[in-house]
C-alpha positions as CSV (number, residue, x, y, z in Angstrom):
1,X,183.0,-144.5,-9.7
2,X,182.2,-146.3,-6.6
3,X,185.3,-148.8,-6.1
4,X,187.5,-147.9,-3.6
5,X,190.9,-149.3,-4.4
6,X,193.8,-149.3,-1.6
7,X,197.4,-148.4,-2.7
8,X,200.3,-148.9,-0.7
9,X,203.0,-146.7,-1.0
10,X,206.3,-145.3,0.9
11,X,205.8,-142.1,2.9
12,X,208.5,-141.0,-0.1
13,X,206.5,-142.1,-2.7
14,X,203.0,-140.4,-1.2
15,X,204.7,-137.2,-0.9
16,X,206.1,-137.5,-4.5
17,X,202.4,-138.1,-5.8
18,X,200.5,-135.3,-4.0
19,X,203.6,-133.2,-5.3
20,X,202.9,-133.9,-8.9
21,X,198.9,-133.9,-8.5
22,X,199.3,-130.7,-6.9
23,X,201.2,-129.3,-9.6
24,X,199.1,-130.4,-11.8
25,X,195.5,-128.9,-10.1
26,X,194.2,-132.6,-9.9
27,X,193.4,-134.4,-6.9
28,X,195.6,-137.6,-5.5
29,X,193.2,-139.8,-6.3
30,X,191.7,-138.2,-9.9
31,X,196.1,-137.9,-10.8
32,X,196.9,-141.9,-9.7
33,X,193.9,-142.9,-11.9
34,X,195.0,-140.4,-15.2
35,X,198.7,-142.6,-14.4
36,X,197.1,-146.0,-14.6
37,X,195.1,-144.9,-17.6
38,X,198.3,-142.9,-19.6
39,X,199.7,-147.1,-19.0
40,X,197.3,-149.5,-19.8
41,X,196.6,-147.0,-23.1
42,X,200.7,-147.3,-24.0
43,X,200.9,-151.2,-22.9
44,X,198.0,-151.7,-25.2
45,X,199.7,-149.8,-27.9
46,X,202.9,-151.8,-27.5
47,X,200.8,-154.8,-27.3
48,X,198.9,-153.8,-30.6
49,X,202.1,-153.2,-32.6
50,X,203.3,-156.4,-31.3
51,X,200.9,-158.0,-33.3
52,X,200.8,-155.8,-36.0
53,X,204.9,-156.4,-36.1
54,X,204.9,-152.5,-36.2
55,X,208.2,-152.1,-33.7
56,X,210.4,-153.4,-36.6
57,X,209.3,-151.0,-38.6
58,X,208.9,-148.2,-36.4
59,X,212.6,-148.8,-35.8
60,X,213.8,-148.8,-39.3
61,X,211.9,-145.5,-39.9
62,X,213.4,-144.0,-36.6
63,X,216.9,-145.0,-37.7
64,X,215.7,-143.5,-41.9
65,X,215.1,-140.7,-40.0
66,X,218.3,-140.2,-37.8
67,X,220.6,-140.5,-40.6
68,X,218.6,-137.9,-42.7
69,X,219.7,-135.5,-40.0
70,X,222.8,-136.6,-39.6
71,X,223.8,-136.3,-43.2
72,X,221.9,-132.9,-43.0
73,X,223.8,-131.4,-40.4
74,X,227.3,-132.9,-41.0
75,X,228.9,-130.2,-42.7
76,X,231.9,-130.5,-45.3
77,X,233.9,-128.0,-44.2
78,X,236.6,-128.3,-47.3
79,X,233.1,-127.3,-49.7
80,X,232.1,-124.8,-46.9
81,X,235.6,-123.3,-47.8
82,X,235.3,-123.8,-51.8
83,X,231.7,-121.6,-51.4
84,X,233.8,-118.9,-49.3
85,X,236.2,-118.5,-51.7
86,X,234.3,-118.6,-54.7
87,X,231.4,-116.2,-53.1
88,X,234.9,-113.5,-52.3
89,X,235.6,-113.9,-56.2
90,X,231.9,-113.1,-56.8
91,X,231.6,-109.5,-54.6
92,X,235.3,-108.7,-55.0
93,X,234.4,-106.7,-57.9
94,X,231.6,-104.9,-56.0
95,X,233.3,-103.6,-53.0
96,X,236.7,-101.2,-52.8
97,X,240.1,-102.8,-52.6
98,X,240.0,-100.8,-49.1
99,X,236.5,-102.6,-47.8
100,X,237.8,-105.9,-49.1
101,X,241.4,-105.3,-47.2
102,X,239.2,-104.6,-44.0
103,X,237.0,-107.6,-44.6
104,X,240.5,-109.8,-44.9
105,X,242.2,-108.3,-42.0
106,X,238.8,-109.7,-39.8
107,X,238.6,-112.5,-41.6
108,X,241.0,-113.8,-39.1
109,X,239.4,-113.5,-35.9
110,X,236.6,-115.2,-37.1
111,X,238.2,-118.1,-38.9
112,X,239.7,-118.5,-35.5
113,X,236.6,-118.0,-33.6
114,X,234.5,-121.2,-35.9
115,X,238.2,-123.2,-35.7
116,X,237.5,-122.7,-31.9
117,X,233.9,-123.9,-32.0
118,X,234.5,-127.1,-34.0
119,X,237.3,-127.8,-31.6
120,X,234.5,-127.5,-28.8
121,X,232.6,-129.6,-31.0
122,X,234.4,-132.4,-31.3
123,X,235.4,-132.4,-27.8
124,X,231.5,-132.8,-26.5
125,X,231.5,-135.9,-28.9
């Protein structure tokens, strides 16, 4: 490479680009180039789906995917109780009246604790 290309930049914005190219063992010069490279590659990406009409369907698929995890994670806390109860009929015959009296008397403090959470939950939404 023998061009020599002048940049003019802030004394803020030189100190923010040694910083990186520093922290990434590179030289100024060697990390600015990697930059304009890493842009022209993703502008010429856009640019290609552009004309391939890719970004509509990129965006349905990224939306397909969002509400698969969504429906994945949103949990139906009526059923979660319905598998609860039916899962206490299922070992109630396996463990002591005295185990399952123990079992019941905690049960409380931790229905209390995952009452808590949700509430948390819904609060950060």
């Amino acid at each position: 490479m023998d061009e020599t290309v002048t940049v003019r930049l802030s004394a803020e914005q030189r100190k923010e680009i040694v910083k990186q190219a520093n922290k990434t063992g590179e030289g100024v010069s060697e990390y600015i180039l990697k930059a304009t490279e890493q842009r022209i590659s993703r502008e010429l990406q856009e640019q290609r789906a552009g004309e391939l009409n890719l970004g509509s369907e990129l965006d349905y698929i990224a939306d397909a995917v969002v509400e698969d995890v969504e429906e994945a994670t949103n949990v139906d806390t009526e059923q979660e109780l319905f598998y609860s109860v039916a899962l206490w009929d299922l070992i109630a015959s396996e463990f002591p009246a005295d185990k399952r009296a123990t079992a019941m008397e905690e049960a409380t403090d931790k229905l209390e604790e995952e009452v808590e959470t949700i509430r948390n939950k819904e609060g950060q939404e």
